[in-house]
C-alpha positions in Angstrom: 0.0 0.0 0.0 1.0 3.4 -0.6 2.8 5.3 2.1 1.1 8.4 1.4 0.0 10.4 4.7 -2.4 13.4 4.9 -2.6 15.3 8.7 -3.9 18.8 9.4 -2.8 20.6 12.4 -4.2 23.3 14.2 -0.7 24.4 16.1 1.1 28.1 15.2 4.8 27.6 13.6 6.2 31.4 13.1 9.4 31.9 10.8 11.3 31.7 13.6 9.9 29.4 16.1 12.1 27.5 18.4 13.0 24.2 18.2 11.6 22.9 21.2 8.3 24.4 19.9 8.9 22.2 16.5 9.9 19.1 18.4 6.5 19.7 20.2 4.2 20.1 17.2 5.8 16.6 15.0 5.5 14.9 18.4 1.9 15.7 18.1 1.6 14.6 14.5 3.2 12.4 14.3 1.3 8.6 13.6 3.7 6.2 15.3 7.6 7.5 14.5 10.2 4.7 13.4 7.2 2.7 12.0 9.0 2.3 8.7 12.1 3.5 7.6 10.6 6.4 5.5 10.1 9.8 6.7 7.0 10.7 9.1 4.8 13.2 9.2 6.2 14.6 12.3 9.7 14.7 10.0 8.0 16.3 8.0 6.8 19.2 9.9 9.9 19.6 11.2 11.8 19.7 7.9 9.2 22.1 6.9 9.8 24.3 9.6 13.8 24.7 9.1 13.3 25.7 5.9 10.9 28.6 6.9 13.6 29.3 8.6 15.9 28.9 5.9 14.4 30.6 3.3 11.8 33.4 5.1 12.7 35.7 2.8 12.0 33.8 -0.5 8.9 32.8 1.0 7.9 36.7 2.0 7.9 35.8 5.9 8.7 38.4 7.9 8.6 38.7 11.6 5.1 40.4 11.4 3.4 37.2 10.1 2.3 33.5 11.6 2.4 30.6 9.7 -0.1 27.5 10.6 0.1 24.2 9.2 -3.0 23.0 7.2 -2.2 19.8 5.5 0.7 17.3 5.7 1.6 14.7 2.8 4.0 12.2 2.7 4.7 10.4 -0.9 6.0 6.7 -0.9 9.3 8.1 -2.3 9.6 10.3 0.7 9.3 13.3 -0.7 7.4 16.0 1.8 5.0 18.5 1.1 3.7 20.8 3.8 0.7 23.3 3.4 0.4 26.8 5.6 -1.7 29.1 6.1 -0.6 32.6 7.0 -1.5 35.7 9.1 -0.3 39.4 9.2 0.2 40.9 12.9 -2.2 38.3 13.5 -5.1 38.6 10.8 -5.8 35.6 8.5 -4.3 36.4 4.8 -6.8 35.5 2.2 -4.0 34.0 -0.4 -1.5 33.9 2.3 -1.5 30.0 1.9 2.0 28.3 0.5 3.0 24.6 0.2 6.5 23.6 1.0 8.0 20.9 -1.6 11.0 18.6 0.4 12.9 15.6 -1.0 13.1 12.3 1.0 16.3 13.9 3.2 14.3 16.7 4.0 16.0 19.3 1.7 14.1 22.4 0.0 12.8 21.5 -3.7 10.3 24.3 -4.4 7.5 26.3 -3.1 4.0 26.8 -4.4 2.4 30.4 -3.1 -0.9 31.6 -3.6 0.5 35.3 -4.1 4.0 36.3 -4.6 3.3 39.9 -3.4 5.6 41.1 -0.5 2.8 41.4 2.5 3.6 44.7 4.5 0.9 47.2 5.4 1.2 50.7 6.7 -1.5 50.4 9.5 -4.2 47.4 10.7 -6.5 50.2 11.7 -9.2 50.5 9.1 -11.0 53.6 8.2 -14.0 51.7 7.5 -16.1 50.8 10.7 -17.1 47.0 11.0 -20.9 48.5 11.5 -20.7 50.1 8.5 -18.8 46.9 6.3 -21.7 44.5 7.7 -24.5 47.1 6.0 -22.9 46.8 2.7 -22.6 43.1 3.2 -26.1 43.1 4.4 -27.2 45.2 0.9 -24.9 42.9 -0.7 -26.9 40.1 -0.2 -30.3 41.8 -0.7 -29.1 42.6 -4.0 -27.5 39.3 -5.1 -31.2 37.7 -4.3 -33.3 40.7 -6.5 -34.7 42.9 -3.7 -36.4 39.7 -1.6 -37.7 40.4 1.5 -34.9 38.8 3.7 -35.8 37.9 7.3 -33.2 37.3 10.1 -30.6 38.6 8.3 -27.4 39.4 10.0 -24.1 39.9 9.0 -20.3 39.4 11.0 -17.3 41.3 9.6 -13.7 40.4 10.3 -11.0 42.0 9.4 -7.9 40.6 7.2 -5.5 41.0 4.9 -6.5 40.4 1.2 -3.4 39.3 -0.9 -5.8 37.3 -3.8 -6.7 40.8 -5.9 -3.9 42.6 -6.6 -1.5 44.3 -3.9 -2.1 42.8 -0.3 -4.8 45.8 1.5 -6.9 45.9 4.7 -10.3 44.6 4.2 -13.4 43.3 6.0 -14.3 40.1 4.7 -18.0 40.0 6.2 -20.4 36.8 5.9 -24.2 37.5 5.9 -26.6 35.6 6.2 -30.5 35.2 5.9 -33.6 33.1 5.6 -35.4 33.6 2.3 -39.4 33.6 2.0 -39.9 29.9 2.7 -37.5 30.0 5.6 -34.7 28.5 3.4 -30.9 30.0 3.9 -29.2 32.5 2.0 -25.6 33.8 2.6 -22.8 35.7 0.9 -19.3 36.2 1.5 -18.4 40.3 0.5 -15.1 41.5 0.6 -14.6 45.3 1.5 -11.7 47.5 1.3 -11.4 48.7 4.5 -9.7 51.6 3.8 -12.5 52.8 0.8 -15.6 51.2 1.5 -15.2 49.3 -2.4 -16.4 46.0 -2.6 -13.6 44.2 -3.9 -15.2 40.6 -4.4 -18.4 38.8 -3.5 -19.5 35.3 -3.2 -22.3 32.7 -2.6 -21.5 30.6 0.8 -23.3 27.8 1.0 -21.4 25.5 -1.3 -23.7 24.4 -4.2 -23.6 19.8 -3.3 -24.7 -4.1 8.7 -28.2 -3.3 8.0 -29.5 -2.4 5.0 -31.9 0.1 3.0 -34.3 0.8 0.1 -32.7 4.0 -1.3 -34.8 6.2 -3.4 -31.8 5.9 -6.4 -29.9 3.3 -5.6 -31.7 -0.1 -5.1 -31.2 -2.0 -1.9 -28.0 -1.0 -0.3 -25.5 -2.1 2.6 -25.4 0.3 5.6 -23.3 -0.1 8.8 -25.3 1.3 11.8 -24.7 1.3 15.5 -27.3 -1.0 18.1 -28.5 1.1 21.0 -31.0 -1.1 23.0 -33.8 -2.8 21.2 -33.3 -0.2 18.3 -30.9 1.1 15.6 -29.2 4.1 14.9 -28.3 5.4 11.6 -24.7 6.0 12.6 -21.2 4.4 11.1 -19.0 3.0 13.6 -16.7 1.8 10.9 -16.8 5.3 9.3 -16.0 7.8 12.1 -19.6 7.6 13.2 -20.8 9.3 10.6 -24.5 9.5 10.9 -27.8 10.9 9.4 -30.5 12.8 10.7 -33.9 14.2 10.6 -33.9 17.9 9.8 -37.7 18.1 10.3 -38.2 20.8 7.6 -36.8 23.2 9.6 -33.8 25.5 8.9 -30.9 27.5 10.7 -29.1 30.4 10.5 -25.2 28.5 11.6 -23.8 28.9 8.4 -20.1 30.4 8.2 -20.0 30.4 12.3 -23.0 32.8 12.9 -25.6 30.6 14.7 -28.9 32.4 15.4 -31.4 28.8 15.4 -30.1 25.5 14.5 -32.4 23.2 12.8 -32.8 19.7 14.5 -30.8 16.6 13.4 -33.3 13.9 15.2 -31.2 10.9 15.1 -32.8 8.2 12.6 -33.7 5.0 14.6 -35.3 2.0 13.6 -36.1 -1.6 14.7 -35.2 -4.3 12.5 -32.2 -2.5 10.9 -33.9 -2.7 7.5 -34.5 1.2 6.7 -37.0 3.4 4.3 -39.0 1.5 1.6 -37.9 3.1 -1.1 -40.2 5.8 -1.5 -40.6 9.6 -0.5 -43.3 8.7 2.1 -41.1 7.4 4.6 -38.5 9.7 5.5 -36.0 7.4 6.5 -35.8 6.9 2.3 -34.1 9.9 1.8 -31.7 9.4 5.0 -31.0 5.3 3.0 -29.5 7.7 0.3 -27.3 10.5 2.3 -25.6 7.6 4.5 -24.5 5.6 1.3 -23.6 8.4 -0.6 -21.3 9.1 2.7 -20.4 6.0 2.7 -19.0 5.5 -0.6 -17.8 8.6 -0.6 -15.6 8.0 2.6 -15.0 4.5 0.8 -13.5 5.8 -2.4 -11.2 8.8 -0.7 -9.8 5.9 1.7 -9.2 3.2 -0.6 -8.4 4.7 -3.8 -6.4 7.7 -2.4 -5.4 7.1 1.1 -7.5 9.6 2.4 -8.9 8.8 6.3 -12.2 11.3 6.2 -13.2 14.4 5.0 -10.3 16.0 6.9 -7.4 13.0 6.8 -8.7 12.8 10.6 -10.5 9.7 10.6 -13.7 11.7 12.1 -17.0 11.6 10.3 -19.3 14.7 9.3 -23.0 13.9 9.1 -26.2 14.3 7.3 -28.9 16.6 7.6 -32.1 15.5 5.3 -35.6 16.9 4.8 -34.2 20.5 5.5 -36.9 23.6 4.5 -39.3 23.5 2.4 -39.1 22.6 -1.6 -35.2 23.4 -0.9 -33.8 22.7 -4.8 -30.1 22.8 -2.7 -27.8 20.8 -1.1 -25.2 22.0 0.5 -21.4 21.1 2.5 -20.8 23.8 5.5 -17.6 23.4 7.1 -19.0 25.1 10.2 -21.0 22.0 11.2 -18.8 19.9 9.2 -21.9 18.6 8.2 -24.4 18.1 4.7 -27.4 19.2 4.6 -30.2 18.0 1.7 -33.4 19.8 0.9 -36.2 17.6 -0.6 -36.6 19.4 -4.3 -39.9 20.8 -4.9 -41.2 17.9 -6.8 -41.4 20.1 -10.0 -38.0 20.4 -11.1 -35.9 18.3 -8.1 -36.7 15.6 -6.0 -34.7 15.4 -2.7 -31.3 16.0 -3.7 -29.5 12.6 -1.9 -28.2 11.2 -4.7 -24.8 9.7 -5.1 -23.2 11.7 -7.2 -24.5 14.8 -5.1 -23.5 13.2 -2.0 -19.9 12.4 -3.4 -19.8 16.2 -4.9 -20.9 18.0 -1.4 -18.5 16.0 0.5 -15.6 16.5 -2.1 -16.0 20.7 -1.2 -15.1 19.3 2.5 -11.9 18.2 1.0 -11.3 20.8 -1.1 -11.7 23.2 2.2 -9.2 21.1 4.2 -6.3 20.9 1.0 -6.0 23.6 -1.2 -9.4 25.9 0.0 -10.0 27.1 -3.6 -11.8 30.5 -3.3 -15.2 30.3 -4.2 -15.5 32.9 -6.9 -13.6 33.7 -9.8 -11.6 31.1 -12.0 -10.5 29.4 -8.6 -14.1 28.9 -7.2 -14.8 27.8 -11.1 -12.0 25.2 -10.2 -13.8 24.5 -6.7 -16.8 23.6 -8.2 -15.3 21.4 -10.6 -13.6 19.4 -8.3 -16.6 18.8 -6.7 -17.8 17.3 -10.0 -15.0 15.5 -10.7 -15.0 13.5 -7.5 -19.0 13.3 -7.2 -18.1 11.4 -10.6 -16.1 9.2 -10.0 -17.2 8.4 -6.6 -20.5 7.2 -8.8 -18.4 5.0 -10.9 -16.6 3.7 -7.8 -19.9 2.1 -6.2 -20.2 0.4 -9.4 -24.5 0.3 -8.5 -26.6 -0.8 -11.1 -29.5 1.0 -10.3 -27.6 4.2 -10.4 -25.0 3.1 -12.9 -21.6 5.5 -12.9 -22.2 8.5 -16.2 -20.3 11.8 -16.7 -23.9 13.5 -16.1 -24.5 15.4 -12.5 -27.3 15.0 -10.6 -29.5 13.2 -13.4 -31.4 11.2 -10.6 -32.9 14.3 -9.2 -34.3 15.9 -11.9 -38.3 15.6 -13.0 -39.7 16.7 -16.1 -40.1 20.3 -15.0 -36.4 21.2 -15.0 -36.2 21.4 -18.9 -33.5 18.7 -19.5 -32.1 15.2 -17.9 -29.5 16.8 -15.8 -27.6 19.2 -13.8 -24.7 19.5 -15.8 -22.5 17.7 -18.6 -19.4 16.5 -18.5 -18.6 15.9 -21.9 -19.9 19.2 -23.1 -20.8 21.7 -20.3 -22.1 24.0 -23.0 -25.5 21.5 -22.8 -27.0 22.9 -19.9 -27.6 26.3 -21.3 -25.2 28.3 -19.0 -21.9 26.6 -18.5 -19.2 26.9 -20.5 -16.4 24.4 -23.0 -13.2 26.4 -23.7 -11.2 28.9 -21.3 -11.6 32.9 -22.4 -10.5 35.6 -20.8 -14.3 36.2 -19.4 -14.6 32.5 -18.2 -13.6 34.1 -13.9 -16.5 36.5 -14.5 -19.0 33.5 -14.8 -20.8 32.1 -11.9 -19.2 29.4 -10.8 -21.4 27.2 -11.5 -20.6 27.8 -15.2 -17.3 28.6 -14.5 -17.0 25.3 -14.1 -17.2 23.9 -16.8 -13.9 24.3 -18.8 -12.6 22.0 -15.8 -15.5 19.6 -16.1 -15.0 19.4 -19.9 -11.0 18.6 -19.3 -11.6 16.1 -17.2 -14.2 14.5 -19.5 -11.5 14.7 -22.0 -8.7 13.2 -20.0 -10.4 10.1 -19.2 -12.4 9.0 -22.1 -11.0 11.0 -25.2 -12.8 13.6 -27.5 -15.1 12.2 -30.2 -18.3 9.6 -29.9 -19.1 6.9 -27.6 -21.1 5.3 -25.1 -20.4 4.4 -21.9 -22.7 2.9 -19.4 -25.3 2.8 -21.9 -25.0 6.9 -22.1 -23.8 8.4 -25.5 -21.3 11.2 -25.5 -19.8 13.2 -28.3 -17.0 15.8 -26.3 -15.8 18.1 -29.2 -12.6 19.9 -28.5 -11.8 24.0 -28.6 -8.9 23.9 -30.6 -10.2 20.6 -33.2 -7.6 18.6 -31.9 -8.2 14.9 -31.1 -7.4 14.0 -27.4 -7.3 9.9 -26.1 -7.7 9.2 -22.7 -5.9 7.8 -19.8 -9.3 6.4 -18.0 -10.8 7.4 -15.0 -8.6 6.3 -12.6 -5.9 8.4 -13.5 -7.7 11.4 -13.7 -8.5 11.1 -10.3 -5.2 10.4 -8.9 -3.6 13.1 -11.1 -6.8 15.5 -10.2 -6.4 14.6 -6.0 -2.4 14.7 -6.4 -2.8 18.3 -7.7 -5.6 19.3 -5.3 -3.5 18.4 -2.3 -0.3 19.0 -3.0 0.1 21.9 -5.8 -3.1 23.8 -5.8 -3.9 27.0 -3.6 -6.7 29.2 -2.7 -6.0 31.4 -6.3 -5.4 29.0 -8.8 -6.8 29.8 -11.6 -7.4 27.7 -14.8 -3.4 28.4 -16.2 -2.5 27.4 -12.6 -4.5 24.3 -12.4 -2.8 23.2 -15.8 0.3 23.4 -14.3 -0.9 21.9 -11.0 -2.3 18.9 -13.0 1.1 18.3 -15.1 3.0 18.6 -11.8 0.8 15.8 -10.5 1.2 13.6 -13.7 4.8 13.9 -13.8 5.3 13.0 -9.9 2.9 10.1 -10.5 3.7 8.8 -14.0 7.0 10.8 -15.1 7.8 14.0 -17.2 8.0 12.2 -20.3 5.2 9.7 -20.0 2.0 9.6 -21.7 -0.4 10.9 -18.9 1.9 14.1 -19.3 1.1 14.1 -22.6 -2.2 13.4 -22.1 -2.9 16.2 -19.4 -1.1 18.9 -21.3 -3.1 18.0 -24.6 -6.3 17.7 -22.8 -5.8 21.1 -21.4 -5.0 22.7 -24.5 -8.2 21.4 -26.0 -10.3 23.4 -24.2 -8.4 26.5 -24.6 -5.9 26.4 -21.6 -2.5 26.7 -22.7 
């Protein structure tokens, strides 16, 4: 098996922390020292943190800023990579983030940095009041839902330093949040000068997403639960205890930390560990669905990329289902470290539990503990498609029949009313009306839900080829941008070049040129710099406009 290790830690490492202090934090880390002859984690860290050390000034550390460790890997060569986050006189930096590249010994190879820009400010005083950066928030989010009448809406500034738009300024970055007319959640992310008052970027924030059970899209399935008396419970011993609950059509206002209500998660219990019947009219369907799309989700990260849980912890989220009313939305919040699933509106979505959608919210979980891909612009475009990706190939993974693996997203949930047979289209992204094929220079001004879909169309690309043909009983024709003819490398690879990327070379701005580098990066450390997954990834790219 491959010696590959992934930690996150939550312990401060400055430029010039003491040794003792480093011996403390890989002693903490580390997973057993001297348990093979390779290099540790906890080697790691501390190689890591000599060459911060070593080379503070090619990195841009200075004694103002912090750095934090995020995300530990260990290859089976040896090589090291270690991921920080940074702060300035102790305010987060938004693009701050940097991996550290090692060899086996522990020697410096390279860095990747979100920004190279020197972070120095004149002042962490802003001009702008934090009252006054929560009303534009507040009118932010008004705006970005077309004048609704928003109830409960309240909005939390904090101050940091913003190094993803240009030259590192003060700013507020302020998350508000709402309940809409049906009592469903709304929330944006603004950024605001803090010195002017401009709104320098805005977001969405709510990332769009041995019993057994009758699934409403999956036949029959396996589920592991936990015997509490006489009864069931819906929860995963053998996957962190991840477990599902009852969100009893209620909502909450907990999103991004600010927690005014928090809807119920009524712990699903049941008597003869057989669950739901396979139909909408008992609830404990839809819960069948969110546990075994966790499930194989956890399943895939762990056995196909050594992955121990969302966070490379071992510890499960869980599963909020039946949340709101007609909620077309599904959603991963870090905050709860949690899923939540509305049930559709019966019109154009049904409850939004299946696997695909289960294996793309859980992916943005990853994606927030590895490279935390900004969610707007060309890197939340990125964010999203990663999401896809794995929600993708997580379906193809479970290898279910009655929900057989296609390059389609969320085709189980859609009913008649939503105009077409699914969500979005891997092969060409262009299909659902909105997303995009090929990279242009307008492609970071798209939502990112559109944005998307140069990544998407890549990855389509990568795996099965351009042209016709038909997988899983689905036809595809994936034209290219540039009328080049690209031949895949299979899914498999995709996904180890695509996760390789994500958690080692990827930061919080990559943007589509980045990614392309990222990718080849990946397919040379796992297949070599002249082999034909190189090839492949750079050719792929290119047909779709990213060169």
């Amino acid at each position: 098996m491959s010696r590959i290790r992934h930690v996150r830690a939550s312990r401060l490492a400055t430029a010039g922390v003491a040794a003792t202090a480093v011996t403390l934090l890989a002693a903490a880390l580390s997973p057993g020292a001297g348990a093979d002859d390779g290099p540790t984690v906890a080697d790691a860290v501390e190689n890591a943190a000599s060459v911060l050390v070593a080379r503070a000034a090619s990195l841009g550390l200075t004694a103002a800023q912090g750095t934090a460790v995020r995300d530990v890997v260990v290859d089976a060569d040896g090589s090291q990579h270690v991921r920080y986050d940074r702060t300035y006189r102790q305010l987060p930096v938004l693009g701050g983030d940097f991996v550290v590249h090692m060899a086996e010994d522990g020697t410096y190879r390279s860095a990747s940095r979100a920004t190279k820009s020197s972070i120095s400010l004149a002042g962490v005083t802003p001009r702008l009041s934090a009252p006054k950066a929560a009303d534009l928030a507040a009118n932010a989010l008004r705006a970005a839902n077309l004048g609704e009448t928003l109830k409960r809406l309240t909005a939390e500034p904090e101050l940091v330093v913003d190094a993803l738009h240009g030259a590192p300024r003060l700013a507020w970055r302020t998350n508000a949040v709402a309940q809409d007319s049906l009592g469903n959640p709304v929330a944006r992310t603004v950024l605001t000068d803090a010195r002017t008052g401009t709104q320098i970027d805005a977001w969405d924030s709510i990332e769009t997403a041995s019993g057994d059970g009758k699934s409403l899209y999956g036949g029959t399935v396996p589920l592991e639960t936990t015997a509490s008396g006489s009864a069931y419970q819906l929860k995963d011993p053998t996957r962190g205890n991840t477990y599902t609950g009852d969100a009893e059509n209620k909502t909450d206002l907990c999103i991004l930390g600010i927690c005014l209500d928090r809807a119920p998660s009524t712990q699903f219990t049941d008597t003869d560990n057989h669950w739901g019947t396979g139909t909408t009219t008992d609830r404990a369907t839809a819960a069948v669905d969110a546990q075994y799309g966790t499930d194989v989700t956890w399943d895939y990260f762990k056995n196909v990329h050594g992955r121990n849980g969302i966070a490379g912890d071992g510890k499960g989220s869980y599963n909020r289902v039946h949340y709101g009313t007609d909620y077309n939305n599904a959603f991963w919040d870090d905050t709860c470290f949690c899923m939540t699933y509305g049930d559709g509106d019966g019109t154009q979505l049904g409850p939004l539990v299946s696997l695909d959608v289960a294996g793309h919210e859980m992916s943005h979980g990853v994606t927030s503990k590895t490279a935390a891909l900004t969610y707007s612009g060309e890197s939340g475009g990125l964010n999203e498609a990663t999401s896809d990706v794995f929600g993708t190939l997580v379906e193809f993974y479970a290898g279910n029949s009655s929900d057989a693996g296609d390059y389609l997203i969320g085709e189980k949930i859609v009913r008649s009313g939503f105009g077409r047979d699914a969500l979005r289209y891997m092969d060409k992204p262009s299909k659902d009306g909105n997303s995009v094929d090929c990279w242009s220079a307008t492609t970071g001004t798209l939502d990112v839900h559109y944005s998307s879909g140069v990544a998407n169309h890549f990855a389509y690309l990568l795996a099965e080829g351009s042209g016709s043909r038909t997988v899983n009983g689905v036809s595809y024709n994936s034209p290219t941008c540039d009328g080049s003819s690209v031949t895949g490398i299979g899914r498999d690879k995709v996904g180890k070049i695509w996760y390789r990327a994500l958690t080692v070379y990827m930061t919080s701005s990559t943007n589509y040129a980045g990614a392309r580098t990222a990718t080849l990066n990946a397919a040379k450390d796992l297949y070599g710099a002249g082999s034909a997954e190189y090839g492949a990834v750079a050719a792929a790219w290119s047909a779709v406009n990213v060169g």
